[in-house]
N, C-alpha and C positions, 0 to 999 in steps of 0.2 A: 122076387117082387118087382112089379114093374113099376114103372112110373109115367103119372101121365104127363103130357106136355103144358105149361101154362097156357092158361086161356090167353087171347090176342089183347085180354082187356090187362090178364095180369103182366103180362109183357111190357104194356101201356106205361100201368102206373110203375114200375118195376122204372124204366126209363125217367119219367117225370120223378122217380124221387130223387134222381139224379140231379137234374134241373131241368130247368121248362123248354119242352118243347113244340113246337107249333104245329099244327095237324098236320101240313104235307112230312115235314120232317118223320113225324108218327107214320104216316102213309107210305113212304119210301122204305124205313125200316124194319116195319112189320108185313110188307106186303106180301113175302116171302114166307110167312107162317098161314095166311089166311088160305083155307081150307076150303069153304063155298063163300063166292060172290057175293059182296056187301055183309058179310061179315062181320068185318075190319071196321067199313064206314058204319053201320051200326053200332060197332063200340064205343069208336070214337065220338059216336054222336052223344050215347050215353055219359064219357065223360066232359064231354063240353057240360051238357045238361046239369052234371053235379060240378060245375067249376073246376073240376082237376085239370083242363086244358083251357087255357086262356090266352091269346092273342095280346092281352093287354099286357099279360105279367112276361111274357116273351117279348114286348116290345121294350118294355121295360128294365128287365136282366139283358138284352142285350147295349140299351145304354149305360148302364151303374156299368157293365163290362168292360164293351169298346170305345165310351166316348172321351176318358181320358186319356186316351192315346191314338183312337182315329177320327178322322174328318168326317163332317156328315156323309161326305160320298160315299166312304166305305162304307161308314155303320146302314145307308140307303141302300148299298149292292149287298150286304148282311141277310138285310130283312128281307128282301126281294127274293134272296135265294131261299130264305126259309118259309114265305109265301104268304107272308103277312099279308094283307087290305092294300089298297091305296090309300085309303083314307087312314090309317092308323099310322102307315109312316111318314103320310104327310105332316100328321099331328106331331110324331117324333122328330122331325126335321123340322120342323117351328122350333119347339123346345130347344135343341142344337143350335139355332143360327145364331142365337142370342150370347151363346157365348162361345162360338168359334175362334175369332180373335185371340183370345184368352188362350184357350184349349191349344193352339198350335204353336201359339208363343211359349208356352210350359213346354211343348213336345220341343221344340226347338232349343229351349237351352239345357233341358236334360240331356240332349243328345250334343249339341256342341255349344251351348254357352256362349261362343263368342262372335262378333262379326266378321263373314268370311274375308278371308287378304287378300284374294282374288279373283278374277273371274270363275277359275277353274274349283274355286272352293263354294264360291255362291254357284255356281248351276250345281253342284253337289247338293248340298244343301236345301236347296230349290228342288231337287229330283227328287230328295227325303221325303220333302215335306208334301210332295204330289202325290208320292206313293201312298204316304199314309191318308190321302182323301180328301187331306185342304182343297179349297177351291185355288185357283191363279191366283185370284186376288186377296185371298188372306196371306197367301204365299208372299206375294206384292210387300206386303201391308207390315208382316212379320220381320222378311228382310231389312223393307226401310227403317222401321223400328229397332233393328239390330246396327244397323249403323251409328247410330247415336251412344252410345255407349263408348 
């Protein structure tokens, strides 16, 4: 008995109940199943239409994800790669800025708690905290805050 291959739509939802992914994400993954041209983009159009693919719950699942532990840069070069709008990660970068301060201060003493003892411990520190997507100046703003203690 054979079997047939999933369709490109069941493929889709098969991924999305995984968790949400954004159409290019979908595009990149399945493009290697689709069989004739606009296939793909025809399904995926269909599930946009019934809400099974959403750009808003994707923008969304990626902050409840990465914004307690990355900077708005990152969780920006995220969504950029997964091909959100401009305008939607603009939206979510609004949302972020408000509590960045906050958000790197947490990352910062979960990972070392205390004010660095010298230079060579704050540009450490400072290189932490760039990597994970703080701006300079939350970086700034974190350390001097860490001095006081």
């Amino acid at each position: 008995m054979a079997f047939d291959a999933p369709s490109l739509k069941g493929r889709a939802l098969r991924l999305l109940s995984q968790r949400e992914h954004s159409r290019l994400e979908l595009e990149r993954k399945l493009a290697k199943y689709e069989e004739e041209p606009g296939t793909l983009a025809k399904a995926l159009d269909e599930l946009t239409a019934r809400d099974f693919l959403s750009e808003t719950r994707v923008v969304q699942s990626v902050l409840h994800q990465r914004a307690g532990r990355m900077g708005a840069l990152r969780v920006k070069q995220e969504l950029q790669l997964k091909g959100i709008g401009a305008e939607a990660i603009a939206g979510a970068m609004a949302q972020l800025k408000s509590t960045e301060l906050e958000r790197a201060r947490e990352v910062w003493r979960r990972r070392f708690g205390q004010p660095p003892a010298d230079a060579s411990e704050r540009a450490k520190q400072t290189r932490f905290l760039l990597a994970r997507g703080f701006s300079g100046e939350v970086v700034r703003r974190v350390l001097s805050l860490s001095d006081d203690f």
